[in-house]
Every structure is written in C-alpha cells, then in structure tokens.
N, C-alpha and C positions, 0 to 999 in steps of 0.2 A: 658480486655486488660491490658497487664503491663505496669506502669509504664514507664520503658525504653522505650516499644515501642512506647509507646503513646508520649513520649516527642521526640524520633527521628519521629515521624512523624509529630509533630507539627510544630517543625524545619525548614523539606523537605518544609512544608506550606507556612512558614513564609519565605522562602530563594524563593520560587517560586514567592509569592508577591514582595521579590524586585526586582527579573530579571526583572518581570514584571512592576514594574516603573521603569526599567531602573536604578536603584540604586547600580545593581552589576552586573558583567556579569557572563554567568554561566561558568564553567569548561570546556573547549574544546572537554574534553572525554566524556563529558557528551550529547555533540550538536548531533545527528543526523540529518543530510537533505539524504534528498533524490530526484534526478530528477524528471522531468516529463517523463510518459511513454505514449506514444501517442495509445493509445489503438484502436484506430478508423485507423490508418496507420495500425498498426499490421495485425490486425481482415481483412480489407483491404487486404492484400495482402495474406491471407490466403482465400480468392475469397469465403469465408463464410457470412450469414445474422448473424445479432446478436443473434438472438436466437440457430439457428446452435454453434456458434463460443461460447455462453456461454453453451449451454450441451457438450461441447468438452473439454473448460475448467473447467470445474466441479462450476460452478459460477451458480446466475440467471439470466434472463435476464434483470433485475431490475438494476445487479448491474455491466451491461457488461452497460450500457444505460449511468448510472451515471458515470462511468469511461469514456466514450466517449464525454459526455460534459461537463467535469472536477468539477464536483459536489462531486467527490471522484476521491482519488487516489488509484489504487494498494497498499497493502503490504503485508508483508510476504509470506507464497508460491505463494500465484497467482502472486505476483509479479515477482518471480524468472522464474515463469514457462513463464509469459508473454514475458519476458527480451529472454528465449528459444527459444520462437515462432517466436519473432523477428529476432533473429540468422539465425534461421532455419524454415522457413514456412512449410516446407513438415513436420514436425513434426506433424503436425494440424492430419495430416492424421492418423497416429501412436493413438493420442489422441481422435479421432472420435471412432476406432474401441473398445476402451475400454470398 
C-alpha cells in the first residue's frame, strides 16, 4: 500500500474514532439516514406470503424475514424497488412473471 494512502486512511480511522466519542461532528454531506421501510405493510398489500413476495423481489426468504422484523433494513436496489411496490402494488404482478 502507499504511503499516501495508507495515511489518508488512517486519518478517515482516526476522524471516525472522534465522531465516535462525540468529539467532532461529522460533515453534513457526509450523513446519510435513511427511513424506515415497512416491509411487512408493503409485502401485505401485495396479498403475497414471504416466500412468494421474496422470489418476486429477487431477495431470499431469510432476508424478506429479517426485513419484516427489523433485524435489517433495505438498501440499495431492493430498496428502491421496495419504495416501487409500495407506490404501486400491481407491479408485484409484472415482477412475479419475470
């Protein structure tokens, strides 16, 4: 590893440790949150079982389970596709016949 990087990443370490005692706050651009996505409403109104509902969304059912009892959160595409389903239930159907 070089040098450089290895000190810009030591840095990121050491800048993490203070946010983390609360000795600095981090960069606003830097914060991501994200909602809760009610995975069990969604699935719910898409009148599918879990294991249905996670072969539709291309997921397993391990991790449609963990989503529904907030043990994990959605992100990235399942979550946008999830954020979809909830817009629009009849999509399920579109996404079944895949």
């Amino acid at each position: 590893m070089k040098d450089e990087l290895f000190a810009d990443l030591l840095a990121s370490a050491e800048e993490m440790v203070k946010i983390e005692k609360g000795e600095i706050e981090p960069k606003p651009e830097r914060v991501h949150t994200f909602s809760e996505i009610d995975v069990k409403a969604i699935r719910e109104t898409t009148g599918l079982c879990q294991q249905d509902f996670a072969l539709a969304v291309g997921v397993s059912y391990e991790l449609v389970k963990s989503w529904e009892t907030k043990r994990r959160q959605p992100t990235g595409a399942p979550r946008k596709l999830l954020l979809l389903i909830q817009q629009n239930p009849c999509i399920i159907n579109q996404l079944s016949m895949i």
